[in-house]
N, C-alpha and C positions, 0 to 999 in steps of 0.2 A: 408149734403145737397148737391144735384149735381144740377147744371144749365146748360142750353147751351142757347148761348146770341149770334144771328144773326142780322143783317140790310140789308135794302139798295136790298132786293131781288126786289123791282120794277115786281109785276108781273102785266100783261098786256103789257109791254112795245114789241116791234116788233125790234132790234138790225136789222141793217144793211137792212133797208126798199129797197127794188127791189132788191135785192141779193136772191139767190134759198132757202138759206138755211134760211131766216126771218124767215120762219112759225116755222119750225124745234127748230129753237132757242129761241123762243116764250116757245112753249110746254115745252123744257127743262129746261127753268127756272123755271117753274111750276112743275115741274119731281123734279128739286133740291130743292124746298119747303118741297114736300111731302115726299122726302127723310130724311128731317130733321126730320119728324114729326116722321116716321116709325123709325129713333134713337134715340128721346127721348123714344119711348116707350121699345126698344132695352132697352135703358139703363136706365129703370126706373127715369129718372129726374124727379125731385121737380117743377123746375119752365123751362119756354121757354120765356125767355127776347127776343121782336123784339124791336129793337131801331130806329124806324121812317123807313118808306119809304117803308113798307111793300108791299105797292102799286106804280104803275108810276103814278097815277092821283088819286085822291080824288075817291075811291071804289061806287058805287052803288049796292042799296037792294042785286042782284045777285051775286055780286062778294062778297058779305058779308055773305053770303047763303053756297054759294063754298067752303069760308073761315071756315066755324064756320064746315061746313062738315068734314072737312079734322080735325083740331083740338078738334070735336069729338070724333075721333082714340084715342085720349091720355084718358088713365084710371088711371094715375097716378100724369103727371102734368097739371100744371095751367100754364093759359100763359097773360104776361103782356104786353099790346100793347102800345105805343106812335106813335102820330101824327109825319110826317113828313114835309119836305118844300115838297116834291111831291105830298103825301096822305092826307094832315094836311085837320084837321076837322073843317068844316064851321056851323055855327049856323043851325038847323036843317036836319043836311046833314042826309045820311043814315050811318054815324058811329053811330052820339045820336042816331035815331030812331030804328035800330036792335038790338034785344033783343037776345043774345047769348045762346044757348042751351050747349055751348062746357063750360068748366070750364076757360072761358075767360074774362078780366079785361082792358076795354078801358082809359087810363089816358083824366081826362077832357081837354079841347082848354083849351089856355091862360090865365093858372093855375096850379104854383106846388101843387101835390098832393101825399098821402102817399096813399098805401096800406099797412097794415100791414096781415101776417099773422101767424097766433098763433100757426098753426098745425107743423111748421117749423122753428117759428120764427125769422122773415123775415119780412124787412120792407124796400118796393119798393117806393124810391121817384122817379117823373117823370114829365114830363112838354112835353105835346102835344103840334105843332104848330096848331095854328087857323087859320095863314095865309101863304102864302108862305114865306116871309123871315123876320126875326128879326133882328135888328145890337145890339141889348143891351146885354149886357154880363149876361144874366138871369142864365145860369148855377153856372156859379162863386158864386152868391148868395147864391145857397140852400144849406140847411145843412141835415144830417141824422135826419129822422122823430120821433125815439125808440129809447130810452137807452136801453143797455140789450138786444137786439135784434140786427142781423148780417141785416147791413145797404147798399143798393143797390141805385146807382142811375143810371137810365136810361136817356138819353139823346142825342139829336140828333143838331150837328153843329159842330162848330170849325174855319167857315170862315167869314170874313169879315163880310156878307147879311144875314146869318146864325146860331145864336149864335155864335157868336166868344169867346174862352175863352183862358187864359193864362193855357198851361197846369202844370205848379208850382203852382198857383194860385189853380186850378181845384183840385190837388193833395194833398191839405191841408183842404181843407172842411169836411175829418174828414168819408168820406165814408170808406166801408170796401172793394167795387167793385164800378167802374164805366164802362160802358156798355155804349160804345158810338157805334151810327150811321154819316150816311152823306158823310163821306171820304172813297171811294170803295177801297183804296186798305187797306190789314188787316194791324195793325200795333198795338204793344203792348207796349203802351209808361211806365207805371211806373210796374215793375214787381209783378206780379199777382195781380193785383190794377186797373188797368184802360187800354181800351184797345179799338181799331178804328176793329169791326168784320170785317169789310169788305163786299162786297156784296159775293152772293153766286154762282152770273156767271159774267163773264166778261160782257159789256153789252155793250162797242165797240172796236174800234180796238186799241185805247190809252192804256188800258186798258188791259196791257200782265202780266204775269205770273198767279200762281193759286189765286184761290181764294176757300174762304169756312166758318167756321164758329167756334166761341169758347167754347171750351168745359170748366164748372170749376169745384171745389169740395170742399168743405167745413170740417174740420175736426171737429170734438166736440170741441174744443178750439179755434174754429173761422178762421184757418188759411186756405189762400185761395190758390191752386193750379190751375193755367188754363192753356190751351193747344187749339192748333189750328188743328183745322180739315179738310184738304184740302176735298173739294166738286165736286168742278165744272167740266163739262161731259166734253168741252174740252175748247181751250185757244187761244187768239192771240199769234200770235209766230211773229215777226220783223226777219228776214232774211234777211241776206246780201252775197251775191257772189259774188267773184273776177274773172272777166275773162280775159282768155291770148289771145295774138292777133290770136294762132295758133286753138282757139277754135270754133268747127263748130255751126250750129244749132239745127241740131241732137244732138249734146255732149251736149249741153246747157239743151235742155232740159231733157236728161237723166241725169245731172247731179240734176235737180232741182228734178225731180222727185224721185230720190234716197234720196235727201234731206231732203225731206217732208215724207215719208213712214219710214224715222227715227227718224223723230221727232214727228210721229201722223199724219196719214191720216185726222181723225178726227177736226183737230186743222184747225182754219182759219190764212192765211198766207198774209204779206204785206212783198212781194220782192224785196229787193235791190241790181240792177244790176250794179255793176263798176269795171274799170280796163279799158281794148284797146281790141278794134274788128277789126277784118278788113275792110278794106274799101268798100267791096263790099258785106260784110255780114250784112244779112236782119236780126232783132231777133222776132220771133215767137211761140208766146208759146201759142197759142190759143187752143189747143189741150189740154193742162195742167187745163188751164181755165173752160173746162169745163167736167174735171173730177175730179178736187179737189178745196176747199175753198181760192181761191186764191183774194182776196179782193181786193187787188193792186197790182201792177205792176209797179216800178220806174225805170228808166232807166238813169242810168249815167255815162255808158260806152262812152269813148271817139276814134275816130278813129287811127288806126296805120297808118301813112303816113309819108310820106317825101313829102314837098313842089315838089320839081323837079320832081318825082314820077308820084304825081299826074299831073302836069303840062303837061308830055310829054302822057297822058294816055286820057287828055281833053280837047287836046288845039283849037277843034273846037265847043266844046260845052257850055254851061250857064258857067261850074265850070273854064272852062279852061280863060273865057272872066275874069271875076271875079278875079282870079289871078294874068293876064294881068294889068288890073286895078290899084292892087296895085303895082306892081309894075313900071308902070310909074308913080305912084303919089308919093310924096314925103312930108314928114315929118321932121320936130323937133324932133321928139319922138319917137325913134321905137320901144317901149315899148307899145303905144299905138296900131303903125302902126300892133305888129305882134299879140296881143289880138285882135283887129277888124277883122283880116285875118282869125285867126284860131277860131273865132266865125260864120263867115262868113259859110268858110270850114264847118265845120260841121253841118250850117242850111241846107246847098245847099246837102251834103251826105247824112243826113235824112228824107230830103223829096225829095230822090233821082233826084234830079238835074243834070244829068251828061252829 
């Protein structure tokens, strides 16, 4: 018997709202759905476990329509849905009211329930949210539904507001797989036994390295092998650069752009700039900006200077008065005296003060 057991894809959500690439990023997590769909059928799977959150908000009639569309493609598997804290199913919403044409299985609100099924023998316990968040340890509770039958639980939480559960605790209720959602990044806590899929794109910039979905396999004698599928089109990437005082603006930005063309064009980028600039260099990378996913921009480079330096380069202007200042005044503490200075210093060079 082979599965693959995804979560957490949120489709409809818009990742990084007023940024170029929102729309873009929309589509592709919709592109990364129907990618999974196009490998189960690749790989002839049995079942397609989604573990909550298949949606960013509670789906209506259309996007249920969209749905049941795309997992009409499968001619081999079945697929098991759970409500999530995002999508979680309200008394008469359009989860109950659509009627599935795809070989698909909604777990009822606020109710474990089994499905069993025979042609595989497989027996999927699972428990929908009805509302957005639970604090009671509902998972911890449920047991495998079938004796004699290879026993699945599907299930969405692990935080505080969220199902919280003890994962020792979780690990002794006697499943043969547990297939959790809710926590995006992938994580496979007890070895081929239970396991966080993860989402199938990043969905914002917290949110770095891959992401994707798990593959497992079943052998005749029940034993489970699973494996992770990297997915996702591209990635936040956290970037840090060190700069030297002797480095221009030009160099900066080729340096950064070199940077980025090797780690993935594609990838969205939060930049962190530190080390010592000169005193009279400007940093500008507006041009970067608006050729590649550049999310943020940090800056916490500090100036190259010498006190005297500066002094004899300003001493009729804002910075040169300022210096003046301190030092006719006078302190107990020059510990404080020379953090307020060179705080000073460097508001008055940043918003070029000179």
């Amino acid at each position: 018997m082979k599965f693959i057991h995804i979560a957490d894809v949120h489709l409809g959500i818009k990742p990084d709202r007023g940024r170029i690439w929102s729309d873009e990023r929309a589509d592709e997590i919709y592109d990364s759905f129907k990618n999974v769909v196009k490998f189960c059928e690749q790989e002839k799977a049995d079942l397609l476990l989604i573990a909550g959150d298949l949606f960013d908000a509670p789906p209506d009639e259309q996007n249920l329509k969209q749905l049941d569309f795309q997992l009409s493609r499968l001619s081999n598997t079945k697929t098991i849905i759970i409500g999530g804290a995002n999508d979680y199913i309200e008394e008469g919403s359009a989860w109950e009211a659509h009627v599935f044409n795809s070989n698909t299985i909604i777990m009822p609100r606020d109710k474990a329930a089994n499905v069993y099924l025979e042609d595989i023998n497989v027996c999927v316990t699972g428990f929908s949210y009805g509302k957005p968040e639970y604090e009671d340890r509902i998972l911890e509770r449920l047991k495998p539904g079938r004796e004699g039958a290879y026993n699945i639980l599907l299930g969405h939480g692990g935080e505080k507001n969220y199902m919280p559960f003890s994962k020792e605790k979780l690990a002794k209720t006697g499943f043969d797989y547990i297939a959790l959602g809710h926590v995006h990044k992938p994580a496979h806590i007890l070895k081929n036994k239970m396991a966080f899929a993860g989402s199938l794109e990043p969905l914002n910039y917290t949110e770095t390295g891959r992401r994707g979905f798990i593959m497992g396999d079943v052998d005749s004698e029940g034993n489970t092998n699973i494996s992770w599928v990297p997915s996702n089109q591209r990635s936040y990437v956290n970037m840090t650069l060190e700069i030297q005082p002797d480095t221009t603006n030009a160099q900066l930005q080729e340096i950064v752009e070199t940077e980025i063309k090797k780690r993935g064009r594609e990838n969205i980028y939060r930049i962190l700039l530190k080390g010592t600039i000169d005193s009279k260099m400007e940093i500008n990378l507006s041009g970067l900006t608006r050729r590649y996913n550049i999310n943020e921009l940090i800056d916490r480079t500090e100036y190259d200077y010498t006190i005297d330096e500066l002094y004899h380069g300003n001493e009729t202007n804002l910075l040169g008065r300022f210096i003046d200042m301190f030092d006719e005044e006078s302190t107990e503490d020059d510990e404080i005296r020379e953090k307020a200075l060179s705080y000073g210093i460097e508001a008055l060079l940043g918003a070029g003060e000179n």
